[in-house]
C-alpha positions as CSV (number, residue, x, y, z in Angstrom):
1,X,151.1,180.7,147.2
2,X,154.9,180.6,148.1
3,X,156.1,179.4,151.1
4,X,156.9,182.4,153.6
5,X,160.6,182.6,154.4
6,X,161.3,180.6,150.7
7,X,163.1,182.7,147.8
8,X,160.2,183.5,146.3
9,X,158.2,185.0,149.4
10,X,158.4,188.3,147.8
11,X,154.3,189.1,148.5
12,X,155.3,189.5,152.0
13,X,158.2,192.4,151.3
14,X,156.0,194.9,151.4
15,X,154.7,194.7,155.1
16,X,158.3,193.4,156.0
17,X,159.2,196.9,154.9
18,X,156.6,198.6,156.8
19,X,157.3,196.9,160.3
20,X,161.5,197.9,159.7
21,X,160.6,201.0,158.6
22,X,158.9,201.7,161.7
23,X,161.3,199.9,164.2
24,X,163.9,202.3,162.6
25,X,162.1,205.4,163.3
26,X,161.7,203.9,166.8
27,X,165.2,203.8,167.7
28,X,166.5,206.2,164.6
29,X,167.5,208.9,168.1
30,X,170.1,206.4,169.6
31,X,171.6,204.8,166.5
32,X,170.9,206.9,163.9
33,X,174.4,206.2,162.2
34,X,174.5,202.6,163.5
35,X,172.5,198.6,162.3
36,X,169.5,200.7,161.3
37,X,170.6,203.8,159.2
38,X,172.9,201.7,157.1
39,X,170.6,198.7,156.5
40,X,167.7,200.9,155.6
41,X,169.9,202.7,152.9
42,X,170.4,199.0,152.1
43,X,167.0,198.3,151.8
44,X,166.4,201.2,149.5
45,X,169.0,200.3,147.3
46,X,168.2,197.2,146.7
47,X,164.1,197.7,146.2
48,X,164.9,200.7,144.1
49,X,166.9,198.3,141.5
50,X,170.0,197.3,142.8
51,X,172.8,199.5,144.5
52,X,175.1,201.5,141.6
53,X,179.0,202.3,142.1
54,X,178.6,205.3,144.0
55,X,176.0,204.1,146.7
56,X,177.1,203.4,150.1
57,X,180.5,203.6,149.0
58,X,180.1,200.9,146.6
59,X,179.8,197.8,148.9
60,X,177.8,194.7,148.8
61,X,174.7,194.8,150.1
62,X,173.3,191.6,149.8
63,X,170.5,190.0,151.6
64,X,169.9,186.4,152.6
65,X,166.7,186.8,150.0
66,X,168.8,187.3,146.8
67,X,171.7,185.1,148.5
68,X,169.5,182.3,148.0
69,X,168.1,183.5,145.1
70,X,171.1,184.4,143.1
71,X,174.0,182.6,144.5
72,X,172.7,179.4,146.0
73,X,170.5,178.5,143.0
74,X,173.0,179.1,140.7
75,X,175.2,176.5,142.6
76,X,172.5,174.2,142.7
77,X,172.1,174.5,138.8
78,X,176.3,173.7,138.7
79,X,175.7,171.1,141.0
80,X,172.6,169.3,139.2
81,X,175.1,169.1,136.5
82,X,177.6,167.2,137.8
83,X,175.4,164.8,139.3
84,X,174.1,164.3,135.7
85,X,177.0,162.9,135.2
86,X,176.9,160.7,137.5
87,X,175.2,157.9,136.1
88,X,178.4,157.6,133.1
89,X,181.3,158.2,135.9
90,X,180.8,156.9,139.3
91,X,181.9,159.1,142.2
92,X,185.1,157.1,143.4
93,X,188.2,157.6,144.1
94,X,189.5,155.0,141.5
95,X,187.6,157.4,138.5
96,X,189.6,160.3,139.7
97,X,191.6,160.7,136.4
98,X,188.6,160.7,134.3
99,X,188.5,163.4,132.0
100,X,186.3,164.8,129.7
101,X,184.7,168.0,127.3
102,X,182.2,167.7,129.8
103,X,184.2,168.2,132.7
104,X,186.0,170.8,130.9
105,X,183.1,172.7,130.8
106,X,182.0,172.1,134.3
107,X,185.5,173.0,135.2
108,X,185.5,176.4,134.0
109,X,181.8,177.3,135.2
110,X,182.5,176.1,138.5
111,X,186.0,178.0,138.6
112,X,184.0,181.4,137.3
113,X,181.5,181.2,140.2
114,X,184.4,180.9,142.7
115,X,185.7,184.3,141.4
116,X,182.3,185.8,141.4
117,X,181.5,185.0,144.2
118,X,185.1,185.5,145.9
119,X,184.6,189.1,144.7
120,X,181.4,190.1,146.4
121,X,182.4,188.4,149.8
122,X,185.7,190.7,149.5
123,X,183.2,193.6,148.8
124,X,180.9,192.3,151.7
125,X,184.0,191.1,154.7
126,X,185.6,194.1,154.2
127,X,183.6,196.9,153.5
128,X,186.0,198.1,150.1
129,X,184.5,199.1,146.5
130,X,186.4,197.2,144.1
131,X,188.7,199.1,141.9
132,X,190.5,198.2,138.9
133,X,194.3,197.1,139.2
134,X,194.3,198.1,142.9
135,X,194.4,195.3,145.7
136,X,193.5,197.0,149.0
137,X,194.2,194.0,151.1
138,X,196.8,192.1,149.9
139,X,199.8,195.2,149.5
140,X,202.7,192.7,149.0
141,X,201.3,190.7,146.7
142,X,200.6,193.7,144.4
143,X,204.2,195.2,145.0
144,X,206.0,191.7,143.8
145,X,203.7,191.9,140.8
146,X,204.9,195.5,139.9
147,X,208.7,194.0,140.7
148,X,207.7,191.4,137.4
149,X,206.3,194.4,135.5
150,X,203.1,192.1,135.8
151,X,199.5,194.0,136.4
152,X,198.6,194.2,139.4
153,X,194.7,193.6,140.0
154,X,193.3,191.5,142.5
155,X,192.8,187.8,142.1
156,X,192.0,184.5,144.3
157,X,195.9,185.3,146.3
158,X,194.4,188.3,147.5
159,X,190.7,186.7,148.3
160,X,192.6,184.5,150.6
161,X,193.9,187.4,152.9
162,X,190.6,188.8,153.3
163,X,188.4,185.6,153.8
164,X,191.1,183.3,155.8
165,X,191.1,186.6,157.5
166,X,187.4,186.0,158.5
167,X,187.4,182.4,158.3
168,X,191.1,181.1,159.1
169,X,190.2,177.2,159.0
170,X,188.9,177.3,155.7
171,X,191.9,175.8,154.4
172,X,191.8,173.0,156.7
173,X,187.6,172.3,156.2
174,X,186.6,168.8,155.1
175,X,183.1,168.2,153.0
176,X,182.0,164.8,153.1
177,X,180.5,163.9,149.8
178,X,177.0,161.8,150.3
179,X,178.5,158.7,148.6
180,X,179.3,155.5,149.7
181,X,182.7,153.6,149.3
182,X,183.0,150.0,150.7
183,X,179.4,151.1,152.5
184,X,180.8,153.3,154.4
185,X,181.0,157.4,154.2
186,X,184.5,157.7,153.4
187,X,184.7,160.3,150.4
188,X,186.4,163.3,152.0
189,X,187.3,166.4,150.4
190,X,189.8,169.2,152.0
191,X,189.2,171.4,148.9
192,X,190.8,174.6,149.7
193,X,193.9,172.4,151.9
194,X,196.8,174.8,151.3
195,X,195.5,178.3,150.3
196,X,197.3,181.0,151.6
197,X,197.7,184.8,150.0
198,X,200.4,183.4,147.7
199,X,199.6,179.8,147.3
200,X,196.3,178.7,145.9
201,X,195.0,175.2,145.8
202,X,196.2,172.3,143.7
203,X,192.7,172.4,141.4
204,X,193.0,176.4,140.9
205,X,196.1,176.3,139.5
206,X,194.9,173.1,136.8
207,X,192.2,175.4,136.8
208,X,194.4,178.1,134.9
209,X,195.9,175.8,133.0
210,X,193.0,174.6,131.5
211,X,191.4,177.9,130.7
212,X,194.6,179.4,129.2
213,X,197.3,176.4,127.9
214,X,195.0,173.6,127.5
215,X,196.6,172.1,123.9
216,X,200.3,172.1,125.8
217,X,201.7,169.9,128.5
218,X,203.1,171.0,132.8
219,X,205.0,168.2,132.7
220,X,207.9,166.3,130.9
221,X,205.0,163.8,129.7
222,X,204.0,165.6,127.0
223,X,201.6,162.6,125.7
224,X,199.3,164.5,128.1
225,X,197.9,167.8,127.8
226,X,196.8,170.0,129.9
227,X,193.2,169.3,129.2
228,X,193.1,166.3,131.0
229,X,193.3,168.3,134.6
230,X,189.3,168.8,133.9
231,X,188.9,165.3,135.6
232,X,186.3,164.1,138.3
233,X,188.6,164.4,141.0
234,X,189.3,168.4,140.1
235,X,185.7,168.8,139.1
236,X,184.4,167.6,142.5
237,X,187.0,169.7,144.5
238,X,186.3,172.8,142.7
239,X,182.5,172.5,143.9
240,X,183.2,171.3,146.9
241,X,185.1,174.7,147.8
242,X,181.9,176.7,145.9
243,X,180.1,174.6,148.4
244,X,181.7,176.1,151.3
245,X,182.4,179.7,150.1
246,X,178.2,179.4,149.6
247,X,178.1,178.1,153.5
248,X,180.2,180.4,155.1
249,X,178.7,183.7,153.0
250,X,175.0,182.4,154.2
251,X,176.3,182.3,157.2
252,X,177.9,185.8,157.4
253,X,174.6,186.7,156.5
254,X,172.6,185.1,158.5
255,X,174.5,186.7,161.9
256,X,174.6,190.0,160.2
257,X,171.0,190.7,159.7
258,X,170.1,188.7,163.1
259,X,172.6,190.9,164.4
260,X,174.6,188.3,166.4
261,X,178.5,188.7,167.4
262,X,178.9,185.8,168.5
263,X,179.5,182.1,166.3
264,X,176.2,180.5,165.3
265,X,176.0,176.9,164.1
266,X,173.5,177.3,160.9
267,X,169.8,175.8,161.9
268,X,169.3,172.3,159.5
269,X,167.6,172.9,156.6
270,X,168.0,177.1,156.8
271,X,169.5,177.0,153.6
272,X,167.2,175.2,151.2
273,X,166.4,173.1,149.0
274,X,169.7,171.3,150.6
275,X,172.8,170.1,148.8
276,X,172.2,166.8,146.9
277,X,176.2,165.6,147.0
278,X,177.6,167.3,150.3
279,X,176.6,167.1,153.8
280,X,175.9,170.4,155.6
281,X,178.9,171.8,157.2
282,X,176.8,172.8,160.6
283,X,176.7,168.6,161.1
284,X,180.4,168.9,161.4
285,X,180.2,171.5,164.3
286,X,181.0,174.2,162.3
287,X,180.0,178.1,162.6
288,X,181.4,181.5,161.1
């Protein structure tokens, strides 16, 4: 029998539905248009198979359930993956350069998630639809594209304006990576240290290169290719910033259907099975 409160407590959904059910019709004369009546069309959506375009508007209306059951096991698949590589390419600082058609592809799948993921917290922070070729929070950006005759659609520039928005030290959060150097825990990462909503970090932009010019060379070297940005120390930043994205969206979460407006620092071991590689921001004194 599953664990209740685990992703795969779904015998118990049935009575959970019940009991909200009837707290909603308790309190449905006070706040009919309110927590309740949106959640509940929530609810619906997602136990009739999923919200379409057109349903409340087109927003995100995930629940800590399929959070953990979508999201977070997908990272922990990515990060089982690098740590299988572990045992080939230790985890220090001096293996940084290290490059491979492993990494490579670890790169790019990391680097996907991050958009994928970036996408349904813009849906979920802001309360937009997402439409093709228009950017609803990051105006400039799409009017100095149109000055370049480039498309405009919406990418991790105008992500940043909406989540440093909700989270404006994001750029500035170290993860501590659960390796020793020297015996100590020295093995820092700032992985999203200086994005803003027309800069975005160091490892994105190798990030690009690798996916679209990887046979040519950024710099006068051309002896080395572009390729060779899918190295450990690019590899390990790039999850590390999945890592927190996942954090701070469980923790959005979590507030939101506890109905909390206030910080929270997340509980140890609320989002399980924990991290193998990182330590838990919340140890850092962290909330939303």
């Amino acid at each position: 029998m599953p664990v209740p409160g685990s992703v795969s407590d779904h015998w118990s959904w049935g009575l959970t539905d019940k009991i909200f059910i009837a707290r909603y019709r308790q309190q449905k004369s006070r706040c009919k248009n309110g927590f309740y009546g949106t959640r509940l069309k929530n609810y619906r959506g997602n136990r009739g198979g999923g919200m379409k375009d057109g349903d409340i508007n087109g927003l995100s209306s995930m629940t800590i359930v399929e959070f953990k059951g979508t999201c977070w096991s997908y990272y922990l698949t990515l990060e089982k993956d690098v740590l299988n590589v572990e045992p080939y390419v230790s985890f220090h600082p001096d293996n940084y350069c290290c490059f491979s058609n492993e990494f490579i592809k670890l790169y790019q799948a990391i680097c996907s998630e991050i958009d994928a993921l970036c996408k349904e917290y813009y849906k979920y922070i802001t309360k937009t639809p997402l439409e093709k070729g228009k950017c609803k929070i990051d105006t400039d950006c799409c009017a100095k594209k149109k000055e370049k005759n480039e498309k405009c659609r919406i990418d991790i520039n105008c992500y940043a304006k909406c989540i440093l928005g909700k989270h404006p030290g994001i750029e500035k959060q170290t993860v501590n990576v659960l390796r020793y150097v020297n015996q100590e825990l020295t093995l820092k990462l700032t992985p999203w240290k200086g994005w803003s909503s027309g800069t975005p970090p160091e490892w994105w932009k190798k990030y690009n290169k690798v996916k679209h010019d990887r046979f040519n060379s950024d710099t006068p070297d051309t002896s080395k290719r572009n390729y060779q940005h899918a190295n450990l120390e690019n590899v390990l930043n790039a999850l590390a910033a999945l890592y927190v994205l996942e954090e701070k969206l469980f923790t959005v979460l979590t507030v939101d259907e506890t109905r909390r407006t206030r910080p929270i620092r997340v509980p140890h071991g609320t989002l399980s099975p924990e991290s193998s590689l990182f330590v838990p921001l919340w140890q850092s004194g962290w909330g939303v």
